[in-house]
C-alpha positions as CSV (number, residue, x, y, z in Angstrom):
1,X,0.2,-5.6,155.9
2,X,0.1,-2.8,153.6
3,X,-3.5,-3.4,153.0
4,X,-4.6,-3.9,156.9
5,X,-2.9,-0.7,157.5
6,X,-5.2,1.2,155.4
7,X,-8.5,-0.7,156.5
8,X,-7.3,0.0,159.7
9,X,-6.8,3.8,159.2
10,X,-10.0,4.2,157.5
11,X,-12.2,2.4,160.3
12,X,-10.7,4.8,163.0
13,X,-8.0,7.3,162.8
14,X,-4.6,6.5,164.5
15,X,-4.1,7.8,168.0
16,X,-1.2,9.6,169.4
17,X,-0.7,8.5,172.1
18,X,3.2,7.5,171.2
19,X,3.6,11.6,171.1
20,X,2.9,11.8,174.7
21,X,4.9,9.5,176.0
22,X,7.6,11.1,174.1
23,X,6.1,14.0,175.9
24,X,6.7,12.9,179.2
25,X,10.5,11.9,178.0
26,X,11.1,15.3,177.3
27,X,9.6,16.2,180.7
28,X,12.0,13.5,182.3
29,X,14.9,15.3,180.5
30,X,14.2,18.8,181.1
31,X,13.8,17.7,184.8
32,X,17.2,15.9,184.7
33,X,18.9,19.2,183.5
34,X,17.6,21.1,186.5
35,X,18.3,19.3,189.2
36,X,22.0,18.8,187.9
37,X,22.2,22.5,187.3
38,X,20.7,24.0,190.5
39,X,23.9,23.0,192.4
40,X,25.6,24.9,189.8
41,X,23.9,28.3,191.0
42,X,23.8,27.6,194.3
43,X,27.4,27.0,194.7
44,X,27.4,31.0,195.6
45,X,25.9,31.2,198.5
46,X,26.9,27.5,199.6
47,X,30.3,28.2,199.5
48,X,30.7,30.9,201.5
49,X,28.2,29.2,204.4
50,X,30.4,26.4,204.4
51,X,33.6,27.7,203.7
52,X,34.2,25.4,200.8
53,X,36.8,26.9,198.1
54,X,36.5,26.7,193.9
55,X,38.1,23.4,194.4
56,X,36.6,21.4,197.2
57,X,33.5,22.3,194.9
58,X,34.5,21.7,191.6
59,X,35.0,18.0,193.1
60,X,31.6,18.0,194.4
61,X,30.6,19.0,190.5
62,X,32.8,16.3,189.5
63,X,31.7,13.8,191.6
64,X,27.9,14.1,189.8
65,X,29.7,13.3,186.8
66,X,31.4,10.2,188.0
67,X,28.1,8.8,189.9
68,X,25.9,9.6,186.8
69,X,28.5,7.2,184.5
70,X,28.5,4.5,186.9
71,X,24.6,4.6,186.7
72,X,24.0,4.1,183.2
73,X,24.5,0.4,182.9
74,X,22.9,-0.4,185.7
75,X,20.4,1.8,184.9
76,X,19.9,0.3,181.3
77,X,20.3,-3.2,182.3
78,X,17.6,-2.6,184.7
79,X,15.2,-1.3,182.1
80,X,15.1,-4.0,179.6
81,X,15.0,-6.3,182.7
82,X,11.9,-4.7,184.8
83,X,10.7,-2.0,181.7
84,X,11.6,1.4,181.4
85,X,8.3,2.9,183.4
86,X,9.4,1.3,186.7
87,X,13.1,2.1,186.5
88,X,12.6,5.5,185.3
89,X,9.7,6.3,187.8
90,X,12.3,4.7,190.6
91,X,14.8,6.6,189.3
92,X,13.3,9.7,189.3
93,X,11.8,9.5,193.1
94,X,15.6,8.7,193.9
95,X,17.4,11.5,192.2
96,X,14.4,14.0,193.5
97,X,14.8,13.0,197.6
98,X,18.7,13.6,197.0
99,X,17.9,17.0,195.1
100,X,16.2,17.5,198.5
101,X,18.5,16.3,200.7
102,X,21.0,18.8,198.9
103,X,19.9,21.1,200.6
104,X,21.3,20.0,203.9
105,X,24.1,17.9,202.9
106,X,25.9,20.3,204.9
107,X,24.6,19.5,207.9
108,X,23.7,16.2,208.4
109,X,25.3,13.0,209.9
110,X,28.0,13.0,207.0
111,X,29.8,15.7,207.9
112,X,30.8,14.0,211.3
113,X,32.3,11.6,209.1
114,X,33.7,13.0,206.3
115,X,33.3,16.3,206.8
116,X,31.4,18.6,204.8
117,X,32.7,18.9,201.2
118,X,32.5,14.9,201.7
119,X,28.9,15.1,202.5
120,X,27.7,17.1,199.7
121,X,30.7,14.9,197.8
122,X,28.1,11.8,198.4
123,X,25.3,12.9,198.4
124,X,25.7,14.4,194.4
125,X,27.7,10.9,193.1
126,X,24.6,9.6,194.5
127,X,22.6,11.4,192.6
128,X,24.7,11.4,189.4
129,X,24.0,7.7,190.5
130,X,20.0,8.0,190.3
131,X,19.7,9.8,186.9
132,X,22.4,7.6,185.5
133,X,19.5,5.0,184.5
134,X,17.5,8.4,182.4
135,X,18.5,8.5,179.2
136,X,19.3,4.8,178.6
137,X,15.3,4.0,179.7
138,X,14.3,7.0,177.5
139,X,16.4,5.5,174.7
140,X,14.2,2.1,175.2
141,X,11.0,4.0,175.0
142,X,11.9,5.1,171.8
143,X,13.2,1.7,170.4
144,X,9.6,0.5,172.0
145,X,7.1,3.3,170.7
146,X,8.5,4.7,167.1
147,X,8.6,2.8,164.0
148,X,11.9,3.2,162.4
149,X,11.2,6.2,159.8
150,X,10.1,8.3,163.1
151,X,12.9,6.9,165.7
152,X,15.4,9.9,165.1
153,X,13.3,13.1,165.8
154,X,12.0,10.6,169.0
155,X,15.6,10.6,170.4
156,X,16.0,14.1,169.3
157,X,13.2,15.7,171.6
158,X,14.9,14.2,174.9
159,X,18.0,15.8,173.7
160,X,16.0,18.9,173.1
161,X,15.2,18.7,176.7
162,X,18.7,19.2,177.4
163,X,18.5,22.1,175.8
164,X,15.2,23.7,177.4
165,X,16.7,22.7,180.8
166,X,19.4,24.5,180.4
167,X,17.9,27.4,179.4
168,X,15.5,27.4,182.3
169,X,17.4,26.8,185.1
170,X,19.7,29.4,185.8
171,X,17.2,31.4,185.8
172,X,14.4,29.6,187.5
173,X,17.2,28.7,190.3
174,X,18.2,32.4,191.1
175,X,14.7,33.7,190.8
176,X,14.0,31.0,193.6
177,X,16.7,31.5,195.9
178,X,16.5,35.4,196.2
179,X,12.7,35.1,197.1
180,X,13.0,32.4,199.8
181,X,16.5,31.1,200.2
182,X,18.8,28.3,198.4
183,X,17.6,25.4,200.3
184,X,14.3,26.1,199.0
185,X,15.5,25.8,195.1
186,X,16.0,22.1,195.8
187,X,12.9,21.7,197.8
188,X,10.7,23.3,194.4
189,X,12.9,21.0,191.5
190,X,12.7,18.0,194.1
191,X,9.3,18.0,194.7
192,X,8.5,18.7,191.0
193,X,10.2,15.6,190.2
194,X,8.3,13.4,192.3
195,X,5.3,15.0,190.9
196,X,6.9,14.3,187.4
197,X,7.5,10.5,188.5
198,X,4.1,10.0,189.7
199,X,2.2,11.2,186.7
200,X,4.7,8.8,184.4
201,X,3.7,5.7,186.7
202,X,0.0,6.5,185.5
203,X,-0.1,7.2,182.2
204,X,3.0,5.5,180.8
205,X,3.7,2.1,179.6
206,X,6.5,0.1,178.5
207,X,5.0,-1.0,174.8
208,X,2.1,0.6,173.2
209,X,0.4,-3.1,173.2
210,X,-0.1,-2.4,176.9
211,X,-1.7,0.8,176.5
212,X,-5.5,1.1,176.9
213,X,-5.7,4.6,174.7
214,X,-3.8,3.2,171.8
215,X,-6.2,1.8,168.9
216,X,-5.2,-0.5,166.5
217,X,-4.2,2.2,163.4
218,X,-1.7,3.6,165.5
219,X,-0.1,0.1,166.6
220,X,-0.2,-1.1,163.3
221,X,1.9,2.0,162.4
222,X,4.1,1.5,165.2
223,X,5.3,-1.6,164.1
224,X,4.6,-1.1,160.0
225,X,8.0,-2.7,158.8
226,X,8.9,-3.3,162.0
227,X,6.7,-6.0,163.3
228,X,10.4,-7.9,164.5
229,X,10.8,-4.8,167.2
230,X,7.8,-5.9,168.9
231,X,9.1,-8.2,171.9
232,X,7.7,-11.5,173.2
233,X,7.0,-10.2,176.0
234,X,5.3,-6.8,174.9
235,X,2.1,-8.4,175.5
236,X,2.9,-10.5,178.5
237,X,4.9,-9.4,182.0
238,X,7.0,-12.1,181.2
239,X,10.8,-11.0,181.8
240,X,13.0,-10.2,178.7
241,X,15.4,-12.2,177.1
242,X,19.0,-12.7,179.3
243,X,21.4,-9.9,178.0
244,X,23.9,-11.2,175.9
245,X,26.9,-9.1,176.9
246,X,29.2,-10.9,175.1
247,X,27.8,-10.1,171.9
248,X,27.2,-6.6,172.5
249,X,30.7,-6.5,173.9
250,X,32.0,-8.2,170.8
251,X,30.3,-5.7,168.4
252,X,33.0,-3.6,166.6
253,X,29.7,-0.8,165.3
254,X,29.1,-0.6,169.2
255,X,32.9,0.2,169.7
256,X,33.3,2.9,166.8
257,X,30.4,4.4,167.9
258,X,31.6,4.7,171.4
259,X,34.9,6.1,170.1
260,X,32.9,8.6,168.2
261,X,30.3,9.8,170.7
262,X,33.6,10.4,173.1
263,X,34.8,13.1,170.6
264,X,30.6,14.5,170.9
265,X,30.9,14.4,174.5
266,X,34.5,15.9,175.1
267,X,33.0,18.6,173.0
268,X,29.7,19.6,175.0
269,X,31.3,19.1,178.7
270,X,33.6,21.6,177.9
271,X,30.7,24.0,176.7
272,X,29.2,22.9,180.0
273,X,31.9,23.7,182.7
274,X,33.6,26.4,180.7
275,X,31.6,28.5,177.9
276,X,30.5,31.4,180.4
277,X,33.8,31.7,181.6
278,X,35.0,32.0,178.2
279,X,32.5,34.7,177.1
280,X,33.2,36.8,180.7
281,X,36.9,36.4,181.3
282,X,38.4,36.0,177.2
283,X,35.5,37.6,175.7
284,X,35.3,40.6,178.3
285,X,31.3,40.6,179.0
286,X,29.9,41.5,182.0
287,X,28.0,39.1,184.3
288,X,24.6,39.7,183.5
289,X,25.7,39.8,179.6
290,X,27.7,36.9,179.9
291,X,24.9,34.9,181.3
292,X,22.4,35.5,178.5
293,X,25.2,34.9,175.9
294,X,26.3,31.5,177.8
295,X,23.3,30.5,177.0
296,X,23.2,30.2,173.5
297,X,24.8,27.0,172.6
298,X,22.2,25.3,174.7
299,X,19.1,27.3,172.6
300,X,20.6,26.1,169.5
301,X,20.1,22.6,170.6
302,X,16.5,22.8,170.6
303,X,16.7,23.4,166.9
304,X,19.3,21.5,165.6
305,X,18.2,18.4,167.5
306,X,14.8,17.7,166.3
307,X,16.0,19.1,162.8
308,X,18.9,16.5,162.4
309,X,16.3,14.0,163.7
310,X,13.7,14.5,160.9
311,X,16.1,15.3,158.3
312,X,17.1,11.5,158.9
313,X,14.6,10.0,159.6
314,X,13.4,11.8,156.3
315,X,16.6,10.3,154.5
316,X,16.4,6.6,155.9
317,X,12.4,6.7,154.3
318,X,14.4,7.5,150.9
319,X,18.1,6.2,150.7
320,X,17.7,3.4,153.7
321,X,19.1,3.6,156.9
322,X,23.0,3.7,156.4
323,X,22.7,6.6,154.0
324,X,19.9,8.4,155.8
325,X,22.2,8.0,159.5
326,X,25.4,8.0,158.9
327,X,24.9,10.9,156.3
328,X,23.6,13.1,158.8
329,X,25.9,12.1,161.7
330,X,28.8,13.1,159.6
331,X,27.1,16.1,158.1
332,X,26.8,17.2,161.5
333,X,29.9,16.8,162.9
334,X,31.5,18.1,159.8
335,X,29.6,21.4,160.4
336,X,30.4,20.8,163.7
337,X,34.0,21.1,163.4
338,X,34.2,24.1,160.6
339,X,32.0,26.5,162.8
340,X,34.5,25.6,165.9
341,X,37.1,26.7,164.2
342,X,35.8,29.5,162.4
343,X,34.3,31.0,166.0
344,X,37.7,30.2,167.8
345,X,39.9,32.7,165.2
346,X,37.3,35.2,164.4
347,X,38.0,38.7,165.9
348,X,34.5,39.4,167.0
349,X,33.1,38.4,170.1
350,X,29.7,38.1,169.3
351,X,30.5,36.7,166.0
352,X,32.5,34.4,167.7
353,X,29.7,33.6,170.5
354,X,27.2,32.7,167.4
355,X,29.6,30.0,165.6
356,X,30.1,28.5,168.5
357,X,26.7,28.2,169.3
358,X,26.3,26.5,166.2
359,X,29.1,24.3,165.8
360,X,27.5,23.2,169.8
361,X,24.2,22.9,168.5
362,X,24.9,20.5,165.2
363,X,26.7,18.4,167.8
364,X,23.2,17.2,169.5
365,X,22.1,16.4,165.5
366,X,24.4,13.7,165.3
367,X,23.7,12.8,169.1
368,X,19.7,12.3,168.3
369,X,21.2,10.0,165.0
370,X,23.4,8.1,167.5
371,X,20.6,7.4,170.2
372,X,18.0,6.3,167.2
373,X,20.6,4.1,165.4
374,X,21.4,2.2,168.5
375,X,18.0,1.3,169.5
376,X,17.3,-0.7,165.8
377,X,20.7,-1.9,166.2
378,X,20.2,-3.3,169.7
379,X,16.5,-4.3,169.9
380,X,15.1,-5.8,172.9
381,X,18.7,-4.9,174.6
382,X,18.3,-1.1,173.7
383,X,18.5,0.3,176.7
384,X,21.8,-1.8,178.0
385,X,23.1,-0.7,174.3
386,X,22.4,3.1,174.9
387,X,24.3,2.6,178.5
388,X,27.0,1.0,177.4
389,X,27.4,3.8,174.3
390,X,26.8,6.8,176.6
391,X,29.2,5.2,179.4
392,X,32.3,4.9,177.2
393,X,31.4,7.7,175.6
394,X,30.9,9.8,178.9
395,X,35.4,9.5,178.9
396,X,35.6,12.5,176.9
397,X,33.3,14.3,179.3
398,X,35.7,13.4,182.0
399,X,38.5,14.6,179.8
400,X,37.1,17.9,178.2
401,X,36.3,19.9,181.4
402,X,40.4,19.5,182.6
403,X,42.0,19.1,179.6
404,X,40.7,22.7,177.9
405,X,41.5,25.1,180.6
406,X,45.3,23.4,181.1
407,X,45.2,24.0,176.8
408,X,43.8,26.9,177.5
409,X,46.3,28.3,179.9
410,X,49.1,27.3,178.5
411,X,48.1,27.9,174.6
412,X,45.3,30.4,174.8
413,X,41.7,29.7,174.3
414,X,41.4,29.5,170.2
415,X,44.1,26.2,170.5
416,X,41.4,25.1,173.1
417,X,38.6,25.8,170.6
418,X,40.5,23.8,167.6
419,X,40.9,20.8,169.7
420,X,37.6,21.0,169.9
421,X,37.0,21.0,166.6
422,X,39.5,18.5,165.7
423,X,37.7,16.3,168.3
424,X,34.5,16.5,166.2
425,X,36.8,15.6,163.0
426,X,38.0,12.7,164.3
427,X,34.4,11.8,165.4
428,X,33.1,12.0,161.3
429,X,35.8,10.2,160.0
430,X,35.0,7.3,162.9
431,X,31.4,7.9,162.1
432,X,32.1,6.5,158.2
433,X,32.9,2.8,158.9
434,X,29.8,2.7,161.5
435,X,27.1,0.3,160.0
436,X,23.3,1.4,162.0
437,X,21.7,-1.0,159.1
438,X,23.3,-4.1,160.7
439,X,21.6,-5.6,164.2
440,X,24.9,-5.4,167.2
441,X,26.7,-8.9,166.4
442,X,25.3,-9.3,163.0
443,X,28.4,-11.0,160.8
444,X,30.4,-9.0,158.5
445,X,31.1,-9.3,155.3
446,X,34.7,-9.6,155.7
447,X,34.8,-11.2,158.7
448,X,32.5,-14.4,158.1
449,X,33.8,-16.2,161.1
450,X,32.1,-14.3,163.3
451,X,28.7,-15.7,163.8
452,X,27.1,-14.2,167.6
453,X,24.2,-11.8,166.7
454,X,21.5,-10.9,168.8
455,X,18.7,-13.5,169.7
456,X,16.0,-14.0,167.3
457,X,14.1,-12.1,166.2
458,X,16.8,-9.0,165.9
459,X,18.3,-10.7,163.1
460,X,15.5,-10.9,160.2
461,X,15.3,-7.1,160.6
462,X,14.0,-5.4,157.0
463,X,15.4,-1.9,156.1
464,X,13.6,0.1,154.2
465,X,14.4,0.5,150.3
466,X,16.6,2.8,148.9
């Protein structure tokens, strides 16, 4: 192979055209943060039009929460059924018309029914519902475009996306609605996602093999070491192979890396839902002040995710792929924790502000390890892998945004902060016994009765050598 690889090369140069589809992933996820967020802005003037209090609406935040966590399996299992460019170009065209019908969920034929907090209530679990299915299908992308040495910094630029979205939209959103109006912030990010969805459903493709602009160098590279990743039907539109759920279910590295990612995810959520009230009310900014500093943690994830990616993916070429992971996931969340709880009893507020930041931002280094080590681990079934790992682990985001202000209230914010930390603590130490080198269902060592892996060919998977 090693030889046709280089015959290959020298006849043509590889293409990239793997770089942008990765591309329009980030897109996808950038997208994905604005619409979520625009509500978020909004809720100023929509509130006081409606009459709805801090409550009613912190339910109708909460309710995108619960409809996005219900999606993801649906939304994965879908994907490795039908391929992740239909499902993601449906999903989009979904979640954009109910960004649009935001805008008058207060006055449609809902509210006769269930009034209108229940409208808007609906009409965002919907849409939770509709992106649900975006990250797992971005997630099989990856498993079906990267070879293995480059599948970390892939997953890492959607999570940068999370990033750039939420640096964007605040103020994108307010610049929007003071020159025409609220309504008309969800007409502009609705529309631009169903501009987004139709430029995927042209140029993107579910496996390089089906791509007219990628030459032979560059699939050859794709599946260098690797060839096993390559489906049987990558070439064909034959469906996929039946999902086994019982051995995905059964798979104890799935499990600890659930329980681990719920630690990563009680951590952000509470950044989400309560870091600008931190830095206003503890931290005694002003508004305007407070709203540039609140933005930090989410800056520092465009950095630290693509760096944690390549510094594995670097590692994994050198050591393998259980050094060069799980190194770097606990690395991360290691650093994670120490800048936590050195930013939660430091005196200084804008010291404080940047270790937070940080300790936020390593968090999405070991997220982008997580999302590349359960594509190789799952294969064919990546995306039904990735939803299963991001629904479970979606329980601490459910638990972080209540549990820290009642901790907060009761014990101050730096007890808040070290919970935190201690969260991202007990996420390393799970993160040690988790093995990314060994397919979901492979037998262990110490357990040789169990004998369910994944269907051929996942199990003759080659590592790279130490």
């Amino acid at each position: 192979m090693t030889q046709s690889l280089h015959e290959a090369t020298t006849q043509s140069p590889p293409t990239r055209v793997r770089w942008l589809i990765l591309s329009f992933v980030f897109l996808i996820s950038v997208v994905t943060v604005v619409d979520r967020v625009n509500i978020s802005v909004a809720a100023q003037y929509i509130m006081p039009e409606y009459g709805l209090s801090q409550v009613q609406m912190g339910t109708i935040f909460s309710a995108f929460i619960l409809g996005y966590t219900v999606g993801f399996i649906p939304g994965g299992w879908l994907g490795d059924r039908l391929g992740p460019r239909v499902v993601l170009t449906g999903a989009l065209l979904v979640w954009s018309f109910l960004t649009i019908a935001t805008a008058w969920a207060g006055d449609i034929f809902l509210t006769s029914l269930v009034g209108v907090g229940g409208s808007f209530l609906c009409i965002r679990f919907l849409f939770g519902m509709g992106e649900g299915p975006a990250y797992p299908n971005s997630n099989r992308l990856t498993a079906n475009w990267f070879p293995l040495t480059e599948k970390a910094v892939a997953t890492s630029v959607a999570l940068a996306g999370v990033g750039v979205g939420a640096m964007i939209a605040p103020p994108l959103v307010a610049w929007i609605m003071v020159e025409w109006g609220w309504r008309a912030a969800f007409y502009v990010t609705g529309l631009a996602g169903v501009f987004v969805a139709a430029s995927w459903y042209y140029y993107g493709r579910d496996y390089p093999e089906k791509h007219g602009a990628v030459n032979h160098a560059e699939l050859q590279w794709i599946r260098s070491g690797n060839d096993s990743h390559s489906p049987p039907s990558a070439i064909s539109d034959a469906p996929s192979l039946s999902t086994p759920w019982r051995v995905l279910l059964s798979s104890r590295d799935l499990w600890l890396m659930i329980a681990s990612y719920l630690g990563l995810t009680y951590v952000a959520y509470t950044f989400v839902s309560w870091f600008y009230l931190y830095v206003v009310n503890e931290l005694h900014f002003s508004v305007q002040t407070g709203a540039w500093l609140s933005t930090l943690p989410f800056v520092t994830i465009v950095f630290f995710s693509p760096g944690g990616g390549m510094l594995s993916d670097a590692l994994v070429q050198r050591y393998g792929v259980r050094v060069g992971r799980i190194s770097v996931a606990c690395g991360s969340l290691l650093l994670t924790a120490l800048f936590l709880h050195l930013g939660a009893v430091t005196t200084d507020p804008y010291v404080s502000i940047a270790l937070l930041s940080l300790g936020h931002g390593l968090l999405f280094a070991t997220a982008a390890v997580y999302w590349a080590s359960i594509v190789e681990m799952a294969k064919e079934h990546a995306g039904t892998a990735s939803a299963l790992l991001l629904t479970g682990g979606h329980l601490g985001g459910i638990i972080g945004p209540t549990l820290s202000p009642i901790l907060a209230e009761r014990f101050g914010w730096t007890l808040a902060f070290e919970c935190l930390a201690g969260a991202a603590l007990l996420s390393a130490g799970i993160c040690v016994f988790v093995h990314p080198e060994r397919p979901l269902g492979a037998p262990i060592a110490s357990t040789p009765s169990r004998t369910h892996t994944l269907p051929a060919p996942f199990d003759n998977r080659e590592t790279p050598a130490g």
